[in-house]
Residue, then its C-alpha position, 0 to 999 in steps of 0.5 A: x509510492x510505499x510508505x514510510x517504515x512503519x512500527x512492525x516494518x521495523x519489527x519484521x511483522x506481517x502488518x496488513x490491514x493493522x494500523x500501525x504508526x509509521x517508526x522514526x525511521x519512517x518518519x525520515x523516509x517521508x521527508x526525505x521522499x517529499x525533498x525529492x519530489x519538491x526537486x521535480x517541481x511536479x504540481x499535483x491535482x489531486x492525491x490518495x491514500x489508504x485509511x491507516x495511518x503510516x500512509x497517511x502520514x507519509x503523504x501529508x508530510x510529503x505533500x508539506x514538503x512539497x508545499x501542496x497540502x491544499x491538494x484535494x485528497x481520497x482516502x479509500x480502503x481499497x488502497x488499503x494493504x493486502x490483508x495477510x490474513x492469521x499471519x498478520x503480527x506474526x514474525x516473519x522468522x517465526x513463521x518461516x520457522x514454523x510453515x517452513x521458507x518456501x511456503x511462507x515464500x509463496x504466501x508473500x511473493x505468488x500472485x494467486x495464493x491465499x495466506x491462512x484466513x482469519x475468522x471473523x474480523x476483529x476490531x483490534x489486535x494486540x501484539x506485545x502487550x500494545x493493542x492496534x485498530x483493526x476492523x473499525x468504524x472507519x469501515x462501517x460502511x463497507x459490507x462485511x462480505x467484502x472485508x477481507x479474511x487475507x488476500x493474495x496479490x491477485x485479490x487485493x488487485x480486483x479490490x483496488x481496480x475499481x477505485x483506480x479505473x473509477x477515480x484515478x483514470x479520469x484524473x488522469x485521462x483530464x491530463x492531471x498529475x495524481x500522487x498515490x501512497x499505498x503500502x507495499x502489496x498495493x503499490x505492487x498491484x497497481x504495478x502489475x497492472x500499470x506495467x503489465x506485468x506477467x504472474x510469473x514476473x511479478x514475483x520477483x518485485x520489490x516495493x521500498x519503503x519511501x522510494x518515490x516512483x513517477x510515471x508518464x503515461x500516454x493518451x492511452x494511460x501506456x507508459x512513456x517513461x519511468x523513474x524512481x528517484 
């Protein structure tokens, strides 16, 4: 699942990998996502997330309404939003504005294109006045030639696919239940890939903000069925 409406969601700015807080909205979507997946009565054995904070959050609260909180989690940069790169606390108006609609169309929506790279990776970044987390300790461990400079669809995928076919497959192929909250790009990724979706196809998905999805999936990790509640 996507989650909740974050601060710069509600703004309409490119957020990517700046750890901005889920807004009040956001907040609400959570619950409301946790009321619906306690309805389903799904025990879950294990859960993951990313390492910023609207995601977190979104799955502590939806694992507290579903009264799961003991469930063991992960949380790995590789679930991480796809790194929009110099567009990152742009305004979407303002940068249609200024590259023009469908170029700034393309940088969101195409599979295999790069937005405008970043130099270096800085530790934070203030927008508005306000200063948020970027490139700190939380990944001291990651070797500065895998931290991003701005992805596209098809790179943040090759990021998330060794967390997914290395933690998440073996859950799965054990016949457990997994609950992942990810960010809107990811979750669309591992859409492609789940759903085998075509480069083309996917273009044209939307993600929302705190819309649980479940999936049943077969021996071979191919999908039975498919719900968004």
């Amino acid at each position: 699942m996507r989650h909740g409406q974050s601060e710069w969601n509600a703004k309409n700015l490119f957020n990517g990998w700046i750890d901005t807080d889920l807004s009040d909205a956001g907040v609400t979507q959570a619950h409301q996502a946790g009321s619906l997946l306690a309805e389903t009565q799904i025990q879950f054995d294990f859960a993951a997330t990313s390492l910023l904070k609207r995601a977190i959050k979104t799955l502590h609260i939806m694992l507290e309404e579903t009264n799961q909180l003991y469930v063991p989690e992960q949380k790995t940069w590789r679930l991480n939003e796809r790194h929009y790169g110099a567009l990152q606390g742009v305004n979407r108006d303002d940068a249609r504005a200024k590259w023009g609609e469908a170029q700034v169309h393309e940088w969101r929506r195409a599979y295999d294109v790069l937005p405008p790279q970043t130099q270096g990776h800085p530790t934070s970044i203030t927008v508005d006045g306000k200063t948020y987390p970027a490139f700190d300790r939380r990944y001291d461990d990651i070797p500065e030639t895998e931290l991003p400079h701005g992805e596209s669809l098809k790179v943040a995928l090759a990021r998330i696919l060794p967390f997914y076919e290395s933690v998440i497959v073996p859950h799965l192929q054990a016949g457990e239940n997994v609950l992942i909250v990810a960010h809107g790009s990811t979750v669309r990724a591992l859409t492609k890939h789940i759903e085998h979706i075509s480069d083309a196809d996917i273009m044209h998905l939307e993600i929302a903000n705190g819309e649980p999805i479940i999936y049943d999936l077969d021996d071979q990790l191919v999908v039975t069925d498919k719900q968004v509640i």
